[in-house]
C-alpha positions in Angstrom: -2.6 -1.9 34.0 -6.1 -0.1 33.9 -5.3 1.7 30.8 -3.5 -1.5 29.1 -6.9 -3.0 29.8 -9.0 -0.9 28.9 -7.4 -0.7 25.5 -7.6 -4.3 25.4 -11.8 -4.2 25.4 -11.9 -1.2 22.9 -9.9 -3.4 20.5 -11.6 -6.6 20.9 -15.3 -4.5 20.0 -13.7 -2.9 17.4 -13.1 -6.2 16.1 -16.5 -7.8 16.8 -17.8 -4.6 15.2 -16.1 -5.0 11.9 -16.8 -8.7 12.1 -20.6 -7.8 12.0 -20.5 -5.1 10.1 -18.1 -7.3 7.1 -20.6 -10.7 7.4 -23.8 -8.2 6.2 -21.6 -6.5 3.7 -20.5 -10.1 2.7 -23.7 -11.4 2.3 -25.4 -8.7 1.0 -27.4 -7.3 3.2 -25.3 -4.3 3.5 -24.3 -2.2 0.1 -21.2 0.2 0.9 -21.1 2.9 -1.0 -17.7 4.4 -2.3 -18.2 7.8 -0.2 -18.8 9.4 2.9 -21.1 12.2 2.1 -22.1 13.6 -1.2 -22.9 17.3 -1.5 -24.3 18.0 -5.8 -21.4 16.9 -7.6 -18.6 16.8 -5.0 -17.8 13.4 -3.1 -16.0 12.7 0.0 -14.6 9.1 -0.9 -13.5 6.5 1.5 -10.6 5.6 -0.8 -8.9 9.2 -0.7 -10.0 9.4 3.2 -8.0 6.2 3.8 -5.3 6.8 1.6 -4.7 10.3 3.6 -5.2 9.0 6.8 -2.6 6.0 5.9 -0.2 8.8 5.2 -1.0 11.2 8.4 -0.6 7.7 10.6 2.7 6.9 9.1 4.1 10.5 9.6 3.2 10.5 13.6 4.6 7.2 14.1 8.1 8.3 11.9 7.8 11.8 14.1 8.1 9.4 17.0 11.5 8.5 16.6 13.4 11.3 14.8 14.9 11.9 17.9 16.3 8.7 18.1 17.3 8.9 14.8 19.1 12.4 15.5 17.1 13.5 12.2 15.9 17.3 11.4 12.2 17.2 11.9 11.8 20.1 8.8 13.9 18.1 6.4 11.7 14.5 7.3 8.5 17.3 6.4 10.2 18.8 3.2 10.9 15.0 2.2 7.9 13.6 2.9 5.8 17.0 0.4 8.0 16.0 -2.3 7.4 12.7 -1.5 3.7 12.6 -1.8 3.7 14.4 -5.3 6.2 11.7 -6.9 4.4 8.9 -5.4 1.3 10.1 -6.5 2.9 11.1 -9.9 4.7 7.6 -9.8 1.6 5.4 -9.2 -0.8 7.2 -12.2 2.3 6.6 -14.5 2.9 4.0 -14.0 -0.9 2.9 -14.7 -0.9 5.0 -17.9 1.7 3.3 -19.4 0.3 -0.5 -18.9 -3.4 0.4 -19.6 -2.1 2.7 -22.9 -2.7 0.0 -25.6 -6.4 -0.5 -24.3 -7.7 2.0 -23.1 -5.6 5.7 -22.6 -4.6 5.4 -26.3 -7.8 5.9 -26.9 -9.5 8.4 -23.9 -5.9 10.4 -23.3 -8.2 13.0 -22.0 -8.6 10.5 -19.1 -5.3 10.3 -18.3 -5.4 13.6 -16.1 -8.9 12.8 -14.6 -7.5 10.6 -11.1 -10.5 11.2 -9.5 -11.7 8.2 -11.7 -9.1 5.8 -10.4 -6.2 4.5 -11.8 -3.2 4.3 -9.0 -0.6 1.3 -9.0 1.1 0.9 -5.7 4.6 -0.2 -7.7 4.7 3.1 -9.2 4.3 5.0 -6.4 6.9 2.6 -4.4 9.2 4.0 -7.5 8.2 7.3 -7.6 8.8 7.8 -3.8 12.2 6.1 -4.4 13.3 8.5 -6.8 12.4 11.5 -4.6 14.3 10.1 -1.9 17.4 9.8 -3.3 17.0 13.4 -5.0 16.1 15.0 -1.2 18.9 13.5 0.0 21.7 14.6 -2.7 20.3 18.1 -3.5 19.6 19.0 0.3 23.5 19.5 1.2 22.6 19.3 5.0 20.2 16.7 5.3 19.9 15.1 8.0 19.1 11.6 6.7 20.9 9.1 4.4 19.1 7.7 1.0 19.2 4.4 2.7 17.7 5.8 6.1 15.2 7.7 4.4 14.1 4.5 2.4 13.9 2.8 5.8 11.8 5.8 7.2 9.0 4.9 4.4 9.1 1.6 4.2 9.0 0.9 7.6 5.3 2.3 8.1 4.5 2.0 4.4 2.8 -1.7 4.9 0.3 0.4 7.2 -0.6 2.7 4.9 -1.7 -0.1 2.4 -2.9 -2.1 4.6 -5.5 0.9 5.7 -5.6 2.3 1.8 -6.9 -1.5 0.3 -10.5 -0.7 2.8 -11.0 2.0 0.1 -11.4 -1.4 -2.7 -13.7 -2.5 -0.3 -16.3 0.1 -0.5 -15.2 0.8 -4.4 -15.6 -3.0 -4.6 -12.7 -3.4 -6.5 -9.3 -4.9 -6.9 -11.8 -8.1 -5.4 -10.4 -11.4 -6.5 -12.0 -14.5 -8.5 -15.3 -16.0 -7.5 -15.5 -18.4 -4.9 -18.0 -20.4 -2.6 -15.8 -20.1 0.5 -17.9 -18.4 3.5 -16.3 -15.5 3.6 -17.3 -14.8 0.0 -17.8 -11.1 -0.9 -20.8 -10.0 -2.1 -20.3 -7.7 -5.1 -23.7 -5.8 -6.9 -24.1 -6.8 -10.4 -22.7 -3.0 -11.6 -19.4 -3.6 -9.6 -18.8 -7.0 -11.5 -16.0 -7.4 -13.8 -17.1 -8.7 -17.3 -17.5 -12.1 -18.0 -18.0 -12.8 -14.2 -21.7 -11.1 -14.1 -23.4 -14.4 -13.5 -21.6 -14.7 -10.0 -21.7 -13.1 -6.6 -19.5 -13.9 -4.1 -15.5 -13.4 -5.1 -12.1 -13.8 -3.0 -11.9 -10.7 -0.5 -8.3 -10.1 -1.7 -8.8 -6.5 -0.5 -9.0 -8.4 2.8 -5.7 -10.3 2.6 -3.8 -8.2 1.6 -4.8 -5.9 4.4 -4.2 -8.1 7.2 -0.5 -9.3 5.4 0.4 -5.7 5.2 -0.5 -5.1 8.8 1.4 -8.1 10.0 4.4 -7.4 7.4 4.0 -2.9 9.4 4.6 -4.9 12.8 7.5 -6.9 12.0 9.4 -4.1 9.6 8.5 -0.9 12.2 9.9 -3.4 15.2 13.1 -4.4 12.9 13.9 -1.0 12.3 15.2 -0.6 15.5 17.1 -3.1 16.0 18.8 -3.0 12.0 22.3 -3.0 11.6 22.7 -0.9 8.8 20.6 1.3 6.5 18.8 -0.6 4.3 18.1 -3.5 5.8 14.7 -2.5 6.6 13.9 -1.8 2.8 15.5 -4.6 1.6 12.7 -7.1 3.8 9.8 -5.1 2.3 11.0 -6.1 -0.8 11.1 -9.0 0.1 8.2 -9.3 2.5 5.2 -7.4 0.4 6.6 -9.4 -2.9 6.3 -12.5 -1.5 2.6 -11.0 -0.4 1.5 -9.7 -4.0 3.0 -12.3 -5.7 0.5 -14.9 -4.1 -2.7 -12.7 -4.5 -2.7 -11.8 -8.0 -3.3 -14.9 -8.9 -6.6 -14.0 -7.5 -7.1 -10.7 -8.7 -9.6 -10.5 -11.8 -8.7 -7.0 -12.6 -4.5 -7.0 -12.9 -2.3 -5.3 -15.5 -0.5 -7.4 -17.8 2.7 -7.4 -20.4 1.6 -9.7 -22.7 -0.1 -12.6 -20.9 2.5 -11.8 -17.9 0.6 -10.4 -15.0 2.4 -7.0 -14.6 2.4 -6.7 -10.6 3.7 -10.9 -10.5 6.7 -9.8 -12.9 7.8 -6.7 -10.6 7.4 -8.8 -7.2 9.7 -11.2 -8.6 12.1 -8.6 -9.5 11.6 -6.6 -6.1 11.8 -10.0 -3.7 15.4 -11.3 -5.7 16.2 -7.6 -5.6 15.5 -7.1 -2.0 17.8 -10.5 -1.1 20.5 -9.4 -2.7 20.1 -6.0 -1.1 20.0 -7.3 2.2 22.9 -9.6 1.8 25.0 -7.1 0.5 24.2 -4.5 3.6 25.0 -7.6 5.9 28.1 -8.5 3.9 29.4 -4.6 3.2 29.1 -4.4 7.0 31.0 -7.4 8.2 33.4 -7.0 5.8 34.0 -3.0 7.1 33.7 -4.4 10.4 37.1 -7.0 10.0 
C-alpha cells in the first residue's frame, strides 16, 4: 500500500513538474534547445535520446512476457536488431521518395545525412513489417509467428511514439497551425514554417499525439493478453493510431503530400479500413475453425 502510494505522489509531481516546466516553454519564457549537451561539433539530441529510450522501454516491457508467450528470448533479440535497421531504413525511404520532386532531387547528397532529420513513422511501421515476416520465415525454429511478432511491436509501439514526438518538441517541429487557444506553443521566429513567420503561438500537435499514443499503449498492451488470435492486436493499431493521425494532420503545417493529398491522411485511411478487415477476418477465421 506504501509503495502503491508512494508511486502515486512521484507521478502526480512529475506531472505538476511538466505542467510548469510546458506553460514557460509555451509562453516563451523558456527556449528548449534540440540537445542535451554539445561538445565542438558533436550533439547529444533529445530526439535520438527519446527515440532510443522509446525502443529500450518497449523491449523490457515485451521481455516481460516472453515467458507467457513461451517465446525464445534470443530469437525476440535477433528480431528486434534486424528490426531496428529496417525500420530505420523504412522511415528515411520512405521520406526520400515523397520529398524527391522538391527537395532530394536536387541535394541527393542529403539523402544519406539523417542526422538532419527526415524520418516518417509509416515507413518505419512498413519497414519493421517487412522484417518481421522475413525473421519469421528464414529463422526455421523461431519461436514466434509473423502475426505474434507483429502483435509483439505493436503492442508497445504507441509508447515509443508517444515518448519519440517530445523530441518535436524541443526540435519545435511537426507543431501544427497557429492558434490563440491557451495552450498555444510558442515557437522562435527561426523555428517557424514559411509563410507563418508573423505568428507565435501554433497547435501543440506534438502534444496530442503524445497523450493519444499513450492512451491507444494502455488499451493495445492490456488487449494483448486477453486477444483471441494473432493479429488482433495489430489489426486495432491500425485502426486505433489511424483514426489518431488522420485527425491531426489536418493541423500539421509541415505534412508530405501526393498531389494536394496529404500523404500521412491517404495511408491512415488505407491502414484504419485495412486494420477492420484484418480484425474481422481473425475473428471470423477463428469462429469459423472453431464450428
Amino acid at each position: 500500500m506504501k509503495k502503491k502510494l508512494l508511486w502515486f505522489l512521484l507521478i502526480v509531481l512529475v506531472v505538476i513538474f511538466v505542467g510548469i516546466f510546458l506553460s514557460k516553454v509555451f509562453n516563451g519564457q523558456i527556449i528548449v534547445k534540440r540537445y542535451i549537451f554539445k561538445k565542438g561539433p558533436f550533439e547529444m539530441r533529445w530526439y535520438s535520446t527519446l527515440i532510443v529510450s522509446g525502443i529500450v522501454l518497449g523491449y523490457i516491457l515485451v521481455r516481460r512476457r516472453l515467458k507467457i508467450y513461451k517465446i525464445n528470448p534470443e530469437h525476440l533479440d535477433e528480431a528486434l536488431f534486424w528490426g531496428i535497421i529496417s525500420g530505420i531504413l523504412g522511415a528515411r525511404i520512405y521520406y526520400v521518395i515523397f520529398m524527391w520532386k522538391d527537395f532530394y532531387s536536387k541535394y541527393p547528397s542529403e539523402i544519406f545525412k539523417i542526422w538532419h532529420g527526415g524520418l516518417a513513422i509509416h515507413g518505419a511501421i512498413i519497414g519493421a513489417i517487412i522484417s518481421t515476416y522475413l525473421y519469421t520465415r528464414l529463422r526455421k525454429d523461431c519461436s514466434f509467428s509473423f502475426l505474434q511478432g507483429l502483435d509483439l511491436f505493436s503492442s508497445v509501439l504507441p509508447l515509443g511514439q508517444a515518448l519519440g514526438r517530445w523530441g518535436n518538441f524541443f526540435n519545435y517541429e511537426a507543431y501544427g497551425r497557429p492558434t490563440n487557444l491557451p495552450w498555444g506553443m510558442y515557437v522562435p521566429p527561426s523555428n517557424r514554417m514559411p509563410g507563418y513567420e508573423s505568428f507565435s503561438k501554433f497547435h501543440p500537435t506534438f502534444l496530442y499525439e503524445s497523450i493519444i499514443d499513450f492512451l491507444i499503449f494502455l488499451i493495445l498492451y492490456n488487449y494483448d493478453l486477453k486477444k483471441k488470435n494473432h493479429g488482433e492486436t495489430t489489426a486495432l493499431y491500425f485502426i486505433l493510431y489511424s483514426i489518431n493521425r488522420f485527425w491531426i494532420e489536418f493541423l500539421r503545417t509541415d505534412s508530405l503530400y501526393l498531389g494536394k493529398i496529404r500523404v500521412a491522411q491517404l495511408v491512415s485511411i488505407i491502414l484504419f479500413i485495412f486494420g477492420i478487415i484484418m480484425f474481422l477476418y481473425i475473428r471470423f477465421r477463428k469462429n469459423k475453425e472453431e464450428v
